[in-house]
C-alpha positions in Angstrom: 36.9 -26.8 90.4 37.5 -29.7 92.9 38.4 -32.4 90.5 41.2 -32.5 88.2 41.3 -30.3 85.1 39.1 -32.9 82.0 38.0 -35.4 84.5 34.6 -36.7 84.5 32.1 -36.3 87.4 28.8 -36.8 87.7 25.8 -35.2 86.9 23.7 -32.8 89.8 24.1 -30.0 92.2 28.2 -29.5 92.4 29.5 -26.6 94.0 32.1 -25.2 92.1 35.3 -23.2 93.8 37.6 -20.3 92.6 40.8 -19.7 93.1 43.0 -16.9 91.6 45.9 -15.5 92.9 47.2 -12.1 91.8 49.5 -11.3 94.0 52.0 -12.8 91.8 51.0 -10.1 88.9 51.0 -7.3 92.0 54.6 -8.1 92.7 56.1 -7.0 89.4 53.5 -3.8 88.7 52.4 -2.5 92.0 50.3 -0.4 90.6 48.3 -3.1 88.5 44.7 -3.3 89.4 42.5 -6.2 89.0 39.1 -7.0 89.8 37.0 -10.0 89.1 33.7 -9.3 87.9 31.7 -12.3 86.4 32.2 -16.0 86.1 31.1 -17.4 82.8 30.1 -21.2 82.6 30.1 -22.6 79.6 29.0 -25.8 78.3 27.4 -27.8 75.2 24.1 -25.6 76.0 25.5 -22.3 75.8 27.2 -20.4 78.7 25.8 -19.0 81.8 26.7 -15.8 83.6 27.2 -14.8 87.1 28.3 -12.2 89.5 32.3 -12.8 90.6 31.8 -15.3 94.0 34.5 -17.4 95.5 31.9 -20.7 95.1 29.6 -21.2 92.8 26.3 -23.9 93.3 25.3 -24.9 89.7 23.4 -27.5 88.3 25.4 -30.2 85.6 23.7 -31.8 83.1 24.6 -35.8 82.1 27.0 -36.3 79.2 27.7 -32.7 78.8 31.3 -30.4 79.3 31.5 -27.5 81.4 34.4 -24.9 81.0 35.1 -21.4 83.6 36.4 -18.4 83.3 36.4 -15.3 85.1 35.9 -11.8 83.3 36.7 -8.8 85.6 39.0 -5.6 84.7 42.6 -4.8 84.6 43.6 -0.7 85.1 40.3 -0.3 84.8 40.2 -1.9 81.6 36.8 -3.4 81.0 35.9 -7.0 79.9 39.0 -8.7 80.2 39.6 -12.3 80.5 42.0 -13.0 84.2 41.6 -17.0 84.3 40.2 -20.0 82.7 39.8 -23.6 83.5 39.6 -27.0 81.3 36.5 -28.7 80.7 35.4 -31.2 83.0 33.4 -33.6 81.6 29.7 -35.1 82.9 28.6 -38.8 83.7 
């Protein structure tokens, strides 16, 4: 996300960013394949699913939290959790 891991921001339209880098985890086991899959976006209201993109145009409620993570595979290795952010909070 643009803003800084549990700051606040306001409410509305934000379009969210990822970033993850696995070229690190590639480097000590070539042979390690991972894939993201889905982006789940959590909040007070429950979470929300979507299909891996590197941005991401959602809609964020006033006085709520919001939390990411990406789901994807490892060695083929279903449903895996590769990354997570903190909460950023709503104004």
């Amino acid at each position: 996300m643009s803003e800084r891991p549990g700051d606040e921001i306001t409410a509305g339209a934000h379009t969210l960013s990822f970033t993850a880098d696995f070229s690190r985890h590639n480097r000590i086991d070539k042979e390690r394949k991972i894939l993201p899959k889905e982006i789940v976006l959590t909040s007070a209201d429950g979470e929300k699913r979507y299909p891996f993109t590197d941005t991401l145009t959602a809609e964020l409620k006033n006085n709520s939290w919001y939390s990411v993570e990406l789901w994807g595979s490892i060695d083929a290795q279903e449903n895996m959790l590769l990354a997570l952010a903190a909460p950023i909070y709503t104004k």
